[in-house]
N, C-alpha and C positions, 0 to 999 in steps of 0.2 A: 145204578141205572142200567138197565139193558133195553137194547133197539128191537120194538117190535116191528116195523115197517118203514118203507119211506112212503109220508103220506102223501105229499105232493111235489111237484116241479113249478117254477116258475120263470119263464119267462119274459123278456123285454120283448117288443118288436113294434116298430115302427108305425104298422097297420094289423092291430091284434085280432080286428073284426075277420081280416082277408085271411089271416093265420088259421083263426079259427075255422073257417066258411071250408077253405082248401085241406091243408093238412090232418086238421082234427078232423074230417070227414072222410075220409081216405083212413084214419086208423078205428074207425068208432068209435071215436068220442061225441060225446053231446052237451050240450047247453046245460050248464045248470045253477049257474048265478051271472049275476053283472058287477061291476067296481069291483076289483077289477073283475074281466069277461073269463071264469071258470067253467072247464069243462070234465065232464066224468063217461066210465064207463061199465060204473058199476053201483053202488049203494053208497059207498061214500060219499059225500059233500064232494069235494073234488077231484083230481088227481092230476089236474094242468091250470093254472093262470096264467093271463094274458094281460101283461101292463103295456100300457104304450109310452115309448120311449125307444132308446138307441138298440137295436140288436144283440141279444145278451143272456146269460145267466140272472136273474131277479135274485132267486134264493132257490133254498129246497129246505123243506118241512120232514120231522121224522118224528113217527109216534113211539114214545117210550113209558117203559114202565111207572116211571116216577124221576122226579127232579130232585 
């Protein structure tokens, strides 16, 4: 198996809408799904979620070659 990328980040936070609205607008990210609230900045699907819950690390997502 080797690591092609890391494909996304996820995060917790309390109010993901507010996260999104403020922070991800300030780095250009955009809207590009809901459940959880994903956003991208490129061609990808996505490259940040936004679960709501306690402030935190979610997970992180990494594309690889094979399993």
């Amino acid at each position: 198996m080797s690591l092609l990328r890391l494909a996304h980040v996820a995060l917790s936070s309390p109010d993901p809408e507010r996260l999104a609205a403020g922070d991800g607008a300030q780095i250009g990210l955009v809207a590009s799904g809901e459940e959880p609230l994903r956003l991208t900045t490129d061609t990808y699907s996505h490259c940040l979620e936004l679960h709501e819950g306690p402030a935190g690390l979610h997970h992180l997502a990494f594309e690889v070659t094979d399993v």
